[in-house]
C-alpha positions as CSV (number, residue, x, y, z in Angstrom):
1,X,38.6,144.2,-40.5
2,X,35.1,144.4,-41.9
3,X,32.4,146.5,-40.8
4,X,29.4,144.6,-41.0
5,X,27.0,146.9,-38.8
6,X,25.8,148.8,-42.3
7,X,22.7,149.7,-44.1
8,X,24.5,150.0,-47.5
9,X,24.4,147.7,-50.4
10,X,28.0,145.6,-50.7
11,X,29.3,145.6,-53.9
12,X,29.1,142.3,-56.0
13,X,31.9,140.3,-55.7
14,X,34.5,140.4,-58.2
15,X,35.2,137.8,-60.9
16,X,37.8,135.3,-59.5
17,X,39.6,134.9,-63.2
18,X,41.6,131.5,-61.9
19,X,38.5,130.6,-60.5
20,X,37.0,130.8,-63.9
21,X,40.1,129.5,-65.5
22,X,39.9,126.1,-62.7
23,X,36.2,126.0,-64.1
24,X,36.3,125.7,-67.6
25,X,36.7,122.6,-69.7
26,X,39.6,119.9,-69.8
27,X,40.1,120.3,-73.8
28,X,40.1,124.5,-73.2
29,X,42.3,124.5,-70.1
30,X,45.2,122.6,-71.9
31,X,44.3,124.9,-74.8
32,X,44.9,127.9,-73.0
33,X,48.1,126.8,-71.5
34,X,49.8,127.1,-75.1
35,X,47.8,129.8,-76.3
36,X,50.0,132.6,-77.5
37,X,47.9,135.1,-76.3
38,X,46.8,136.3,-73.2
39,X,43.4,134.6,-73.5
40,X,40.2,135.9,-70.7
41,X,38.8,132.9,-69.1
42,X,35.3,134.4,-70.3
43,X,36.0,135.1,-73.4
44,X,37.6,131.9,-74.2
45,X,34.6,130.1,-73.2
46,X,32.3,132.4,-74.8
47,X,34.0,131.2,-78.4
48,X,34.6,127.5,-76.9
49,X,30.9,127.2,-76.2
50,X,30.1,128.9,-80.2
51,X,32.3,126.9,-81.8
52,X,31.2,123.5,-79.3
53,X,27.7,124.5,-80.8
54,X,28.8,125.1,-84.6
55,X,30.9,122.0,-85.1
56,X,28.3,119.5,-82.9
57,X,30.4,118.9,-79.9
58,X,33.4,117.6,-81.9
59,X,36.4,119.2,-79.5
60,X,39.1,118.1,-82.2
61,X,37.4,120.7,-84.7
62,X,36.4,123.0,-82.3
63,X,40.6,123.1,-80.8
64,X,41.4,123.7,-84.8
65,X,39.2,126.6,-85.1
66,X,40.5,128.4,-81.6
67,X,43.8,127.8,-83.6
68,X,42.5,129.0,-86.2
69,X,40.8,132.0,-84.5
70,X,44.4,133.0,-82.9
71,X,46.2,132.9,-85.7
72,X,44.0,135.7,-87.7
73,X,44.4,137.6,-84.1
74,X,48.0,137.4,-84.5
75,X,47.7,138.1,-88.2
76,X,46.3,141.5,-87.2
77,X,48.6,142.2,-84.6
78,X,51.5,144.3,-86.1
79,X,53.7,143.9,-83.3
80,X,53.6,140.3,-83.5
81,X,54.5,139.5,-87.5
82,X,58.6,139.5,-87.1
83,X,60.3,142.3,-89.4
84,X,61.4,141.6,-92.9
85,X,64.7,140.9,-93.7
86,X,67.4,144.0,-93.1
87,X,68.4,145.7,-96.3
């Protein structure tokens, strides 16, 4: 139960991340849903939006740079890159 009978300031309501995730666009959403990383709602719009703006709108070339983007984040992740061959 709630007290509502106070003088103090509420806090701001939390980000609802599948709220964010229901909210963003078509192209992104189905983009997300292969991503291979654990992609925030925020900051996958933040670079959809970028990118939207660098390449004029065209969402083919704007899904190959997220591709793109990911892969050089996978690049750098040494956990990721599969070990060489056993000696």
């Amino acid at each position: 139960m709630q007290n509502l009978a106070t003088s103090l300031r509420r806090r701001s309501r939390r980000s609802r991340p599948m709220e964010l995730y229901d909210r963003l666009p078509p192209g992104l959403r189905h983009w997300l849903a292969g991503a291979a990383l654990p992609w925030s709602p925020q900051s996958a719009l933040r670079l959809w939006n970028r990118l939207h703006r660098e390449t004029g709108g065209d969402t083919a070339a704007v899904l190959s740079r997220l591709d793109l983007a990911q892969a050089r984040l996978l690049a750098r992740d040494r956990l990721a890159t599969p070990p060489g061959p056993l000696a």
